[in-house]
C-alpha positions as CSV (number, residue, x, y, z in Angstrom):
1,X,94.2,-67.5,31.0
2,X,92.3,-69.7,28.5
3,X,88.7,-67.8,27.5
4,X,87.7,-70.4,25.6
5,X,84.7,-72.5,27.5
6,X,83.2,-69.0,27.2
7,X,82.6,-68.9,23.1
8,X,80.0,-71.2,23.3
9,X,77.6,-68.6,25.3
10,X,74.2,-68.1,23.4
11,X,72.1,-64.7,24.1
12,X,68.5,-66.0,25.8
13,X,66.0,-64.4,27.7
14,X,67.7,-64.9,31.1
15,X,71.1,-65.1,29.7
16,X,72.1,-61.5,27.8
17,X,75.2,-59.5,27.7
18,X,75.2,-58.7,31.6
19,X,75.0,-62.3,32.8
20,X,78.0,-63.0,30.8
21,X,79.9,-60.2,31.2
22,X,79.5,-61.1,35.0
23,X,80.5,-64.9,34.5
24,X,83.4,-63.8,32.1
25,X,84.8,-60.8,34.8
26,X,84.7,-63.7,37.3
27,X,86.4,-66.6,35.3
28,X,89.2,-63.8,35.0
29,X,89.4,-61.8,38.0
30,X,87.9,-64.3,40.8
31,X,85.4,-61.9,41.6
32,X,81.6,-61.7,41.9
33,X,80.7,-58.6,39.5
34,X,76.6,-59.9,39.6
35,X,75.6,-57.5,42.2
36,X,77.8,-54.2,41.9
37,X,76.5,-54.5,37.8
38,X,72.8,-54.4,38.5
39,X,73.0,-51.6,41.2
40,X,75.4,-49.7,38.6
41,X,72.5,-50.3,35.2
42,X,70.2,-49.4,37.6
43,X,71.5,-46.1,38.6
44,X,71.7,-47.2,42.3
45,X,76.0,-47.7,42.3
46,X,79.0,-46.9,40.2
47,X,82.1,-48.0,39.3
48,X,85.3,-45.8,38.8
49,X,85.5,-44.4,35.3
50,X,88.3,-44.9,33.1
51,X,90.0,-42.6,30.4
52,X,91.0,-45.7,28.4
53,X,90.8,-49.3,28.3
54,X,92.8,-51.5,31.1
55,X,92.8,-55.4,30.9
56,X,90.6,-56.4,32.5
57,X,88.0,-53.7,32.9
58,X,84.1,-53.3,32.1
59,X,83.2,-51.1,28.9
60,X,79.6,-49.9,28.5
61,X,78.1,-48.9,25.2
62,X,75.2,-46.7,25.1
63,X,73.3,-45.0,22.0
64,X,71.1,-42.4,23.9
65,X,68.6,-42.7,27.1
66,X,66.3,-45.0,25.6
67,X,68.4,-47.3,24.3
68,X,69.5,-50.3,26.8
69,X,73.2,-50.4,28.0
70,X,75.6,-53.1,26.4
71,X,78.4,-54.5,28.5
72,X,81.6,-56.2,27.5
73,X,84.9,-56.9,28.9
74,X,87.9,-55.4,27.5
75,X,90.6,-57.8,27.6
76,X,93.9,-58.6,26.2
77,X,93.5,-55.8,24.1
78,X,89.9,-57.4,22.5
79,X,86.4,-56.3,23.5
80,X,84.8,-60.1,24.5
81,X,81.0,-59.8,24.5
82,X,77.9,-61.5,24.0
83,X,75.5,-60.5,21.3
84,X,72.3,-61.8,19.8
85,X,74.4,-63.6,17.3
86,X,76.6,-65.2,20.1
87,X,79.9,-64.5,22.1
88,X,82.4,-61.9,20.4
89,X,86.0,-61.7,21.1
90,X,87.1,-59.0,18.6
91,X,89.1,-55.6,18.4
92,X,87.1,-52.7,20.5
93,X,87.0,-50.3,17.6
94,X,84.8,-52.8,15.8
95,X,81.7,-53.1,18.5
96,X,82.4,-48.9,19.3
97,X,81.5,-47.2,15.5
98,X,78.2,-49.0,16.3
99,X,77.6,-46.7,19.8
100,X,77.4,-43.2,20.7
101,X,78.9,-43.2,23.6
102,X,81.6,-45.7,25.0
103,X,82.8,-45.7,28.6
104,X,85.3,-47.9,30.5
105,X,85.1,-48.9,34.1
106,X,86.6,-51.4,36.7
């Protein structure tokens, strides 16, 4: 499956990392993520945790409690995620020196 009409995603006010990460888990999966996402940042749902990466699955990024979650998808063995700087489809390693902790859900 072809990722690329997703590249051209810019960070904005209403448009950050979860809003993509929800449009991108749908484009690949067929299903609505925008809800069960929310509830789960929120500390009101969950998702089952992972020991490693599966394509596709969520992977949250985390520096300490008062830092803001990231969200990405891993998939096809890439991390794709949407940054200040735009839409990044690179190897997981890369995105996870930069973060404390790194969990993986579906």
């Amino acid at each position: 499956m072809s990722i690329d009409n997703l590249l051209d995603r810019t960070w904005s006010k209403g448009y950050t990392c979860n809003e993509f990460a929800c449009e991108a888990w749908k484009q690949i999966t067929g299903k609505d993520l925008s809800k069960r996402i929310y509830k789960v940042l929120n500390g009101k749902g969950r998702f089952k945790r992972l020991e490693e990466p599966i394509s596709p699955c969520l992977v949250l990024f985390k520096n300490d409690d008062r830092s803001p979650t990231h969200v990405g998808l891993f998939y096809c063995d890439k991390l794709l995620h949407l940054t200040p700087r735009g839409v990044q489809f690179i190897p997981l390693e890369v995105v996870a020196m930069h973060f404390k902790e790194v969990r993986y859900y579906t």
